[in-house]
C-alpha positions in Angstrom: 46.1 47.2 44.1 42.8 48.9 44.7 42.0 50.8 48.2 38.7 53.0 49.1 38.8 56.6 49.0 39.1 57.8 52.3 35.2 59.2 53.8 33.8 57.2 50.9 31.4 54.5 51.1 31.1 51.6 47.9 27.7 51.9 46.9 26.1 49.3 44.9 23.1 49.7 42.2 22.3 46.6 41.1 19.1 47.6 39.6 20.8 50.2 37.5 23.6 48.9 36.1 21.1 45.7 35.3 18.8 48.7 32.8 22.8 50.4 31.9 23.8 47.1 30.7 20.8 46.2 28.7 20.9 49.3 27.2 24.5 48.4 26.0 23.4 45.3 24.4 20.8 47.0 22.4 22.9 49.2 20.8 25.8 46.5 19.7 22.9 44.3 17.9 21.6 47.6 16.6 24.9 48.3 15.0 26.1 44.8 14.4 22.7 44.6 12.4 23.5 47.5 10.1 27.0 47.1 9.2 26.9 43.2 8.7 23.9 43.9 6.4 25.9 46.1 4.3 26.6 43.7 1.7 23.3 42.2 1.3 21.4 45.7 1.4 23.9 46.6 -1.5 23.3 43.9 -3.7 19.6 43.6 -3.4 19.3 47.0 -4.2 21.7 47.1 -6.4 24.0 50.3 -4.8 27.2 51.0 -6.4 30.7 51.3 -4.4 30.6 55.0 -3.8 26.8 54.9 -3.2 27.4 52.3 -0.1 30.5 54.8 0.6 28.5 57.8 0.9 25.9 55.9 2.4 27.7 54.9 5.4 29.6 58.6 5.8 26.0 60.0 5.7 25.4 58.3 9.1 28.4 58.9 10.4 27.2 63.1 9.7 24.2 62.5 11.0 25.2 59.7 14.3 27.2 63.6 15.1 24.3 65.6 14.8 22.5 62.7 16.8 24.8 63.7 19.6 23.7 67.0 20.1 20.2 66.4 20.3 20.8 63.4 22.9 22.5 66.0 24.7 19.2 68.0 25.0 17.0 65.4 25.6 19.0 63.8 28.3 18.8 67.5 30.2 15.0 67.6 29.3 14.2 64.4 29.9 17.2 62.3 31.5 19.5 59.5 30.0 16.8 56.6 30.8 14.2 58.7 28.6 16.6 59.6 26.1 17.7 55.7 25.7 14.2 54.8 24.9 13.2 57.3 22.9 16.7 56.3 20.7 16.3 52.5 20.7 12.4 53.0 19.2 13.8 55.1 16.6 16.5 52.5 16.1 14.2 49.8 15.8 12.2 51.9 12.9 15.3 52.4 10.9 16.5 48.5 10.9 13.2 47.8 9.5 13.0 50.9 6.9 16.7 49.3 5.7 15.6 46.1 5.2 12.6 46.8 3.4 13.6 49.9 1.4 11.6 49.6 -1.7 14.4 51.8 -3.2 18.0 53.5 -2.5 16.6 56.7 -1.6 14.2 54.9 1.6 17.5 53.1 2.0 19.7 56.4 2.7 16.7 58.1 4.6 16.2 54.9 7.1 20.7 54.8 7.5 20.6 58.3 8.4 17.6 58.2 10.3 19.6 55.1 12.5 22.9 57.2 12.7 20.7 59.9 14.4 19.0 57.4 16.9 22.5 55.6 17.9 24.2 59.7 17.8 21.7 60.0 21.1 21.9 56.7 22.0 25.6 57.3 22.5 25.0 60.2 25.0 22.0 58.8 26.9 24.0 55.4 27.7 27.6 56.9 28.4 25.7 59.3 30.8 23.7 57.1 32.6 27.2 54.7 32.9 29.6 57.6 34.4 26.6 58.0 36.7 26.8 54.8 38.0 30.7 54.4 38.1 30.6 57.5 39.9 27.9 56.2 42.5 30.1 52.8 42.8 33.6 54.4 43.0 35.2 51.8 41.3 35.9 50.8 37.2 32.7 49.6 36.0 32.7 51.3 32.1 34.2 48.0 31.5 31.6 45.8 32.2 29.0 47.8 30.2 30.9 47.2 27.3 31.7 43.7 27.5 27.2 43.9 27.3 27.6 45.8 24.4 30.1 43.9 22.1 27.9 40.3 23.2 24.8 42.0 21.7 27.3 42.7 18.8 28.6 39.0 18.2 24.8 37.8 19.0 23.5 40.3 15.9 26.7 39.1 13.4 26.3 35.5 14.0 22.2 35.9 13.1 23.4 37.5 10.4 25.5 34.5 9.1 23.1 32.3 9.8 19.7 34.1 8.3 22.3 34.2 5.1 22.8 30.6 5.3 19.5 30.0 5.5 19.0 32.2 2.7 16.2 34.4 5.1 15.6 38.0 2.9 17.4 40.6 4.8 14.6 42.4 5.5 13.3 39.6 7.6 16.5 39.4 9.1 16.3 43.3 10.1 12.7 42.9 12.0 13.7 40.2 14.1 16.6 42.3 15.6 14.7 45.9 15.5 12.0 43.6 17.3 14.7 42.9 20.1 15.3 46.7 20.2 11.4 47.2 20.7 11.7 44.3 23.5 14.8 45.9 25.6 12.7 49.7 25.0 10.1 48.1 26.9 12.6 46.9 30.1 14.4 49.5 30.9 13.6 51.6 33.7 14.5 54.6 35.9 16.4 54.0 39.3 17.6 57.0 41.4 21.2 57.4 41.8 23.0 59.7 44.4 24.9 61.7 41.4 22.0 61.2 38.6 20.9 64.5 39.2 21.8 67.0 36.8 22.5 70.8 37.5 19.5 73.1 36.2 22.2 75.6 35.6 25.6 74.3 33.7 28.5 76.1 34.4 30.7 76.8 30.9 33.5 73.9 29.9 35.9 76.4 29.7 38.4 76.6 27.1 41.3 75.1 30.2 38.8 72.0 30.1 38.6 71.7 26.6 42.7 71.2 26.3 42.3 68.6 28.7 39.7 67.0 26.8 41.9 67.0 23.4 44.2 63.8 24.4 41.4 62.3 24.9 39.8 63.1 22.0 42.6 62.4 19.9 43.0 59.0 21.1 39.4 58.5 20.5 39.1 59.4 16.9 42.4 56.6 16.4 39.8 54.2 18.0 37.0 54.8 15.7 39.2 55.1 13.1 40.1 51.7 13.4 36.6 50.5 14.5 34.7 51.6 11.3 37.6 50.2 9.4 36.9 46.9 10.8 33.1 47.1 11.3 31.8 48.6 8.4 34.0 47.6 5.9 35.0 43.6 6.9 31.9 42.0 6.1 32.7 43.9 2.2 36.7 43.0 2.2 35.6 39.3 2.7 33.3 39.4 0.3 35.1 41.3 -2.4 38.5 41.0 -2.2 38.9 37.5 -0.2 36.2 36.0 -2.1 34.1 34.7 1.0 30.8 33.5 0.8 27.6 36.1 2.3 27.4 33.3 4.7 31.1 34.2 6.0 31.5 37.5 5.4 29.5 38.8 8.3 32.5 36.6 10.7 34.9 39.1 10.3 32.5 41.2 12.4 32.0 38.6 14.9 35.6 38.0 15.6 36.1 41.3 15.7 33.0 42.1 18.4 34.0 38.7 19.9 37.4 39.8 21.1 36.4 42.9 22.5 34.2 40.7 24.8 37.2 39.2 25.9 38.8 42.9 26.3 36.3 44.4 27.7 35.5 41.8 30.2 39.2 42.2 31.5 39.6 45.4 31.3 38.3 46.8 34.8 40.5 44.4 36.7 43.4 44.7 34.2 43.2 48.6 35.5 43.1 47.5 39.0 46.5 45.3 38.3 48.7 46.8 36.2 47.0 50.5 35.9 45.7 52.4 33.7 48.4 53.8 31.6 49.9 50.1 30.9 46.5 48.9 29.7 46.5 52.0 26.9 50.0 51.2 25.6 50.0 47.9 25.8 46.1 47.5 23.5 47.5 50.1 20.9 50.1 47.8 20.3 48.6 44.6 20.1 45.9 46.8 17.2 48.3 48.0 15.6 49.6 44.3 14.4 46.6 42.5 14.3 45.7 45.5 11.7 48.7 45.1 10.0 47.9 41.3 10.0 44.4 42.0 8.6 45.9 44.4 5.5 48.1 41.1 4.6 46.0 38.3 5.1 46.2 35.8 2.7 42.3 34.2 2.6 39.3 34.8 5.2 40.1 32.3 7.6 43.6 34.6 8.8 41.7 38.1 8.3 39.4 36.5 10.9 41.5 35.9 13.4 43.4 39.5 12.8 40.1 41.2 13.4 39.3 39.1 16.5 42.9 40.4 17.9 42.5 44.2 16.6 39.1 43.8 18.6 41.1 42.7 21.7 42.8 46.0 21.9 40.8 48.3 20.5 38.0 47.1 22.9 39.7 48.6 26.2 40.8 51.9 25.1 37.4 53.4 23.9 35.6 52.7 27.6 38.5 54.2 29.3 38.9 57.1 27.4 35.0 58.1 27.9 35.3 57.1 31.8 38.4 59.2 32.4 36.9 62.3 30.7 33.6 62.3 32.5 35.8 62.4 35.9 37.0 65.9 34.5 33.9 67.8 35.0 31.5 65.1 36.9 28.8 67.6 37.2 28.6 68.1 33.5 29.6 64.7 32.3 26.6 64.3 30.0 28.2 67.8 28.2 31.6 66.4 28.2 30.5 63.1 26.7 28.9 64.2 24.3 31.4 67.1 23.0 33.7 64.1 23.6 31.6 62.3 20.9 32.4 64.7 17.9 36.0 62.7 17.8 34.2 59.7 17.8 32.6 60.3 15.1 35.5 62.2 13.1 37.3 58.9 13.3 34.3 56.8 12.3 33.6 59.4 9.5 37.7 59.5 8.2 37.4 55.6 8.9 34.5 54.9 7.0 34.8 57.3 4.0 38.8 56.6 3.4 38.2 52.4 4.0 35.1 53.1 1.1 37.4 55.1 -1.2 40.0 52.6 -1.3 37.9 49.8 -1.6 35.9 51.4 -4.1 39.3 51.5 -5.6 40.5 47.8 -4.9 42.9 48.6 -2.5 40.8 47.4 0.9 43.7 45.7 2.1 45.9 49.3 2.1 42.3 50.8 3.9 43.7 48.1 6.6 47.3 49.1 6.8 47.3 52.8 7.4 44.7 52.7 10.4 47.5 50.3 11.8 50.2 53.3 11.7 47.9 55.4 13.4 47.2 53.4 16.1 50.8 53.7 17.2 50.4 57.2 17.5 48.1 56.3 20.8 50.8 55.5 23.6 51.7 59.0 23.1 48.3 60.1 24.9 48.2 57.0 27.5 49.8 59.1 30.5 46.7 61.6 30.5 44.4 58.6 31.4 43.3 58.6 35.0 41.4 55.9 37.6 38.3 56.0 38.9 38.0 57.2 42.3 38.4 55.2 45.0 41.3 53.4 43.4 45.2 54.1 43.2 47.8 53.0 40.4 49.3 49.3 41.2 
């Protein structure tokens, strides 16, 4: 059941949440684009197991370090700024990978891309919790629904610029030309609570304790999502045998059900609340994981990842939206201190799935992300609703 806050008006932004959402899709074909690409870049130049490995922890480091500087810019110069100035140094990065005469261009051009989507990150979750806050309702939702269809768009060109046996450098300019193409559409639309104090007041160390649950649930997420999204594309082709032309569908599945997830997600809240929708997605990823880690051929790891993306999809967007409600006035700090989990769990995702697989033992990289995610319930009952709304 949703009801209005009393004294408060629903105020729509059309406009903005149009720029918000494109924003969102940028950034899932810029990401789909890298990791799907991972096999490809590795065998055309050649990278060995812990190379690719340390590769792909190297922007996770620097995606961290990414954070903080989006965190300056969007006080200098705003989110909308900040989310230009990111998808143009994006776009330069995808086409530095794919035509990386070399491994060392290769590593500079990843880490110079885990930098750009680091302030991405902050510019785009900012700008969203401003407009959530302005409609006073659950719109995170929607926002990344735009991103994970920008992320199944990026796979499937992937796949099929494989099958078509395209270079995958050629492959990289067409999407870092779609970044260059969404840099050029977004604009700036004034909200009522876009404006950002001169003067922030400190987090506090009592804010900082409320931020942990959040946190912790968030580095589970990422720890499952850079399992799945960096490392599927290699598990199909290395230890299920798939083709270059299939591997990337892991991916796909996996971004395609969080479509599904993230499209229902904002009215799921409404429904059942919020704390139902955190318990209930942990558990369906913690058995489509376990499904992935025993799946017998490509075809059944598919569908697992599709299913871990169903779940994981709706926790991620609601833990960001419920801790920018904490300090609304300093949600662009929160958000991006919030981010150093993030990227913990995409770091401890990404370098333990590499080890192992390095190792031969991808399918155990798949299993122990699945015990963790039952850790997350635990956490669920610190999650809160928008305002304007009240639990079912």
């Amino acid at each position: 059941m949703s009801v209005s806050a009393p004294g408060r008006a629903r105020v729509e932004h059309p406009a903005a949440r149009r720029v918000a959402t494109l924003a969102f899709a940028a950034q899932g074909v810029s990401v789909a684009a890298v990791y799907t690409t991972v096999p490809a870049v590795t065998e055309h130049l050649r990278l060995s197991p812990l190379v690719t490995t340390g590769t792909l922890v190297a922007v996770a480091l620097a995606a961290g370090a990414g954070s903080f500087l989006g965190l300056a810019s969007v006080r200098v110069a705003g989110p909308v700024a900040t989310m230009r100035g990111a998808l143009l140094t994006a776009a330069v990065a995808l086409t530095l990978i794919g035509w990386a005469p070399g491994p060392q261009t290769a590593v500079c051009a990843y880490v110079l891309f885990g930098l750009a989507i680091g302030g991405l990150d902050v510019g785009i979750n900012t700008r969203a919790a401003a407009i959530e806050r302005a409609y006073g309702r659950s719109v995170f939702g929607s926002f990344y629904t735009a991103w994970s269809v920008g992320g199944v768009l990026a796979a499937l060109f992937t796949a099929g610029a494989a099958r078509l046996d395209l270079p995958v450098g050629d492959g990289l300019a067409v999407q870092a030309g779609i970044l260059l193409l969404v840099t050029c559409c977004l604009r700036t639309h004034v909200l009522p609570s876009s404006q950002v104090p001169s003067v922030q007041p400190p987090l506090g160390r009592r804010l900082w304790l409320r931020l942990l649950p959040f946190g912790l649930v968030l580095l589970v997420v990422y720890v499952v999502d850079s399992t799945v999204s960096a490392w599927s594309a290699v598990y199909l082709r290395g230890t299920l045998a798939a083709s270059l032309t299939v591997a990337p569908m892991a991916y796909a599945a996996y971004q395609a059900g969080t479509v599904v997830g993230r499209a229902s997600v904002d009215r799921l809240v409404q429904r059942v609340g919020t704390v139902a929708v955190v318990r209930t997605a942990a558990l369906v990823v913690a058995g489509a994981l376990a499904g992935m880690a025993m799946a017998p051929g490509w075809p059944f790891a598919v569908l697992a990842a599709g299913v871990v993306g169903l779940g994981a999809s709706v926790l991620g967007p609601l833990c960001l939206a419920s801790a920018a409600r904490l300090r609304p006035a300093a949600a662009e700090a929160v958000l991006a201190r919030l981010n150093l989990f993030n990227y913990a769990g995409v770091l401890i995702g990404g370098a333990v799935s590499g080890l192992l697989g390095s190792t031969g033992e991808f399918r155990l990289a798949y299993a122990a992300p699945a015990a963790l995610a039952l850790l997350v319930p635990a956490g669920a009952r610190h999650f809160t609703r928008p305002l304007g709304t009240s639990e079912a």
